[in-house]
C-alpha positions in Angstrom: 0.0 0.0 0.0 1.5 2.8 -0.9 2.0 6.6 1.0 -1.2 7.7 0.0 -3.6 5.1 -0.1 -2.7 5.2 3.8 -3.0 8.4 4.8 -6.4 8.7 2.6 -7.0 5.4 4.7 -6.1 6.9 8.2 -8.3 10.1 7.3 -11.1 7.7 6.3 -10.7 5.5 9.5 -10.2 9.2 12.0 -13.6 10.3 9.6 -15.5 7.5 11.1 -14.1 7.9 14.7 -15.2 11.4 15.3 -18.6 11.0 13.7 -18.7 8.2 15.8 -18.0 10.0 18.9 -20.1 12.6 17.9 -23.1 9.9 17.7 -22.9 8.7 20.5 -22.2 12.2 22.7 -25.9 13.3 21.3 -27.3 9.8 21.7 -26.3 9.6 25.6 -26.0 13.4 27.0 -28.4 14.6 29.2 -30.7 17.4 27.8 -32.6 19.4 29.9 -35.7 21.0 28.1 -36.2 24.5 29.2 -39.7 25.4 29.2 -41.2 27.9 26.9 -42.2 29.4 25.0 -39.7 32.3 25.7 -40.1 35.7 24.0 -37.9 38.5 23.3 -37.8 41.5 25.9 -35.1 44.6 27.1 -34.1 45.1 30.3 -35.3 48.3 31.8 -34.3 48.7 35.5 -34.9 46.2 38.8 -36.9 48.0 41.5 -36.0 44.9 43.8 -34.1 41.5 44.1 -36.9 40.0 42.4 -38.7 42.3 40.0 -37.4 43.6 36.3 -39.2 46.3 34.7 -39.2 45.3 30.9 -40.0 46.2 27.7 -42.0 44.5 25.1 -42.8 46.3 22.0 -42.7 49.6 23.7 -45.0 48.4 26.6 -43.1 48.3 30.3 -44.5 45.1 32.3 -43.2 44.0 36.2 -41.6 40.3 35.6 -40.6 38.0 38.1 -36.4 37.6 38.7 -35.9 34.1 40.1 -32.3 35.0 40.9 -31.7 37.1 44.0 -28.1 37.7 43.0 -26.9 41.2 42.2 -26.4 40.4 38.4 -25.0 44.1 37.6 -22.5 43.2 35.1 -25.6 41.7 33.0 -28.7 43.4 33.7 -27.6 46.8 31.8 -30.1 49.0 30.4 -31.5 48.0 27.0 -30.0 44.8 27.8 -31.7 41.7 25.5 -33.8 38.8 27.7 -35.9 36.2 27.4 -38.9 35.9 29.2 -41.6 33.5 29.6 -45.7 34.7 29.9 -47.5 33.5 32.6 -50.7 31.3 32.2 -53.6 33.1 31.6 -55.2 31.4 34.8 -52.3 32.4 37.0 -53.2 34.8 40.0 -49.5 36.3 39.8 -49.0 39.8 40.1 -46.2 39.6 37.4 -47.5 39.1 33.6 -43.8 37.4 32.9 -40.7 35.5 34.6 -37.6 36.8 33.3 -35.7 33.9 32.5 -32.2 34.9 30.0 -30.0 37.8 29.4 -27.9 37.6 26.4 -24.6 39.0 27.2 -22.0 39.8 24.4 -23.9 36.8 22.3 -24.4 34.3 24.9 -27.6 33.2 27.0 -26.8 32.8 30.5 -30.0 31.8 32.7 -31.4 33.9 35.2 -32.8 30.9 36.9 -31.3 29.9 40.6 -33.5 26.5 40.7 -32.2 25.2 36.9 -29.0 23.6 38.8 -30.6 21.4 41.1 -33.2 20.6 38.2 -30.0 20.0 35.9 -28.0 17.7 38.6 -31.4 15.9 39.7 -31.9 14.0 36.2 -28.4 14.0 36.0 -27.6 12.5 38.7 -30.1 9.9 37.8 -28.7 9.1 34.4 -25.0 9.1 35.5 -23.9 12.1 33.4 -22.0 14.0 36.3 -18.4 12.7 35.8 -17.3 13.7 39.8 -20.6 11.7 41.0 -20.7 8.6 38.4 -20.2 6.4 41.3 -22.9 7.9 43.4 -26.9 6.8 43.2 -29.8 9.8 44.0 -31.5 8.2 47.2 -33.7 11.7 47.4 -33.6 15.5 47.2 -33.9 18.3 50.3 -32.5 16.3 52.9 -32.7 18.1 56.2 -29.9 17.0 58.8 -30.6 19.2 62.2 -31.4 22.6 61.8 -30.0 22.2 57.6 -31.6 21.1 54.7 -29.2 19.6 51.9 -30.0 19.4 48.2 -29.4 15.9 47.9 -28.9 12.7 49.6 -26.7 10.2 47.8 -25.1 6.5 48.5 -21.8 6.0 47.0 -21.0 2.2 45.6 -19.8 1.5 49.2 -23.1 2.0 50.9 -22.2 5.3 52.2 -24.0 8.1 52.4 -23.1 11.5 50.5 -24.9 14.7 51.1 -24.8 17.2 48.4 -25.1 20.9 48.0 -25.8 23.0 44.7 -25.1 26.2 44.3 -25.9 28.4 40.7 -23.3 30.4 39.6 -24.1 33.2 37.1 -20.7 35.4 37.4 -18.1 34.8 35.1 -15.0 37.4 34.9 -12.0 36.9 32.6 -12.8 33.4 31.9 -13.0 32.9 36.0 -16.7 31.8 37.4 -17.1 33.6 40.8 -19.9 32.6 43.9 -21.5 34.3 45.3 -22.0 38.0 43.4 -24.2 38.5 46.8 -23.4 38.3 50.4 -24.8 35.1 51.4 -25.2 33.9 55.0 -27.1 31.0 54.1 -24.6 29.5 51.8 -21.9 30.6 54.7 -23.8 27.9 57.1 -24.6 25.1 54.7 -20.6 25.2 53.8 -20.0 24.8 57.9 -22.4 22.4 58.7 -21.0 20.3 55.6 -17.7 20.8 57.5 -19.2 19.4 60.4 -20.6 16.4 59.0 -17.5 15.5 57.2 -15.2 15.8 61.0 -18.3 13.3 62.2 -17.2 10.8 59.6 -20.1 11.6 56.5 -19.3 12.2 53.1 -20.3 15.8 51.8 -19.6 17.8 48.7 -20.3 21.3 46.8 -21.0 21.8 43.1 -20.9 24.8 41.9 -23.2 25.1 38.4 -21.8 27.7 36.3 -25.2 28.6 33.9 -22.7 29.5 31.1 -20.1 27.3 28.9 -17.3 30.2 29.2 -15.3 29.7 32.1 -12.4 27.6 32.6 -11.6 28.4 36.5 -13.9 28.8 39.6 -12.7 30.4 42.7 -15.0 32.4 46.0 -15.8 35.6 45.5 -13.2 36.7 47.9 -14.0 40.4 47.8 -17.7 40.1 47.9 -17.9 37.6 50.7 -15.0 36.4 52.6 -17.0 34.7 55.1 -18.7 32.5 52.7 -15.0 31.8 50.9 -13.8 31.2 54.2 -16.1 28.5 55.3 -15.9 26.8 51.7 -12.3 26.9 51.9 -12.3 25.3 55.5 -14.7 23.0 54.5 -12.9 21.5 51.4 -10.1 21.5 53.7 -11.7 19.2 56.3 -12.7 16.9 53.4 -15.4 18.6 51.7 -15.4 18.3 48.0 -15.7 21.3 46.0 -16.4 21.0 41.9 -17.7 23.3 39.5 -18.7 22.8 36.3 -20.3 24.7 33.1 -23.0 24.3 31.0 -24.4 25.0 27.4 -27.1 27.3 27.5 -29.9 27.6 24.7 -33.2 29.4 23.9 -34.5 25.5 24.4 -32.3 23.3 26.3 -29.7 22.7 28.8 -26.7 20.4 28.8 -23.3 19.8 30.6 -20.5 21.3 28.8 -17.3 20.5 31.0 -15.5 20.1 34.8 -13.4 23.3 35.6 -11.0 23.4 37.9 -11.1 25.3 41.2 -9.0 27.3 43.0 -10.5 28.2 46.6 -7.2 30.6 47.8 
C-alpha cells in the first residue's frame, strides 16, 4: 500500500471515529428541556431583588427575577432577555418570569433553581463525571437545623450529602460565587464541615449557567465569610467542583468540569 492510499485510509478510518463519537455524545447526554415558549424583551431597571421592569414592543411590564443575586454586570439597560408569559389562569401579580439575558452573544440563565433541576436528572442518568459512582437516594435532605440538596449512597453503601449552588458570574474566563453576600450559603458550607469531621461524606458543586469559564474560585472580595467557610470545609474533606453548562433558547446540557482554586 503505498503513502497515499494510507494516509487517505487513516483520514477515512479518524472520519469514522469522530462522527462516531459525535453519535454517540448526542445519543447519551443529558438534555434538559427549558420550558417555553420564551419571547424577546429589554431590560429596563430592577426595582427589587426579584422584580425587572421590561419592555415588550414599547410596553413596560413588572416580571418575576428568580435570581436574587446582584447580576449588575448583566442586567444593563436596554440589555436583551428572554422571558416567559405566565398562564392566563395564573393569579401572579407579574404578567412574565424573566428567564435569560444575552450578554455579548451568549444566554446565561437567570434561573437559581435550573441547577438542582440540571443535577437531579443527572444524577439519575450518570452524566456528572465527579458523582458517576454515586446513586440519588432523594432531594432536600434536612440534617438538624440544615436542609441539603441531595442525599446520595456511594457504591460503598455510604451516604453523601450534596449541596448545589448556581453560579451566574463569570469574569476573565473565571466563574465567581456568590455575586451577593450570602449567610445561608456561609452555614450550609460549615455544617458540611461538620458532617465530614463526624465521619459523612459531603460535597459542593458549583453550576456555572454558562459554557465560558475555565476556572472557579469564591468571590473573595464580595464575601470572605462564605469563601472562608468553603475553603475550611474543602479543607476538612469537603469536596468542591464546579462545572459549566451550554445554555440555549431551548435546552440545557453539561458542557465541561473546571478546575477550582478556593485561595
Amino acid at each position: 500500500m503505498n503513502t497515499n492510499k494510507v494516509v487517505k485510509f487513516l483520514n477515512s478510518f479518524f472520519e469514522r471515529v469522530i462522527k462516531t463519537v459525535i453519535i454517540l455524545t448526542l445519543k447519551y447526554q443529558y438534555i434538559m428541556k427549558i420550558n417555553g415558549p420564551l419571547i424577546p424583551a429589554k431590560f429596563v431597571e430592577r426595582p427589587n431583588r426579584f422584580i425587572t421592569i421590561i419592555d415588550i414592543n414599547g410596553i413596560k411590564y413588572r416580571s418575576h427575577l428568580p435570581d436574587p443575586g446582584r447580576l449588575k454586570e448583566l442586567l444593563n439597560p436596554g440589555a436583551n432577555l428572554l422571558v416567559r408569559p405566565v398562564s392566563e389562569n395564573s393569579k401572579r401579580k407579574t404578567r412574565y418570569t424573566t428567564v435569560m439575558v444575552n450578554h455579548n452573544g451568549q444566554l446565561i440563565s437567570l434561573v437559581s433553581s435550573l441547577p438542582n433541576q440540571f443535577v437531579k436528572e443527572a444524577l439519575l442518568k450518570k452524566e456528572l463525571p465527579m458523582l458517576k459512582n454515586y446513586s440519588l437516594l432523594r432531594p432536600e435532605i434536612s440534617v438538624g437545623n440544615h436542609r441539603f440538596d441531595f442525599l446520595l449512597q456511594g457504591s460503598n453503601g455510604k451516604n453523601f450529602y450534596l449541596e448545589v449552588k448556581s453560579v451566574t458570574f463569570v469574569e476573565n474566563a473565571v466563574a465567581k460565587f456568590p455575586d451577593a453576600v450570602t449567610t445561608r450559603g456561609t452555614k450550609h458550607a460549615r455544617a458540611l464541615k461538620e458532617l465530614v469531621e463526624s465521619g459523612e461524606k459531603a460535597g459542593i458543586l458549583f453550576v456555572c449557567q454558562r459554557p465560558d469559564a475555565i476556572l472557579f474560585c469564591p468571590m473573595w472580595e464580595r464575601d470572605p465569610k462564605l469563601a472562608r467557610a468553603v475553603l475550611e470545609a474543602n479543607r476538612s474533606g469537603v469536596s468542591v467542583w464546579c462545572i459549566t453548562l451550554n445554555v440555549s433558547e431551548t435546552e440545557m446540557t453539561f458542557h465541561q468540569e473546571i478546575p477550582v482554586n478556593l485561595e
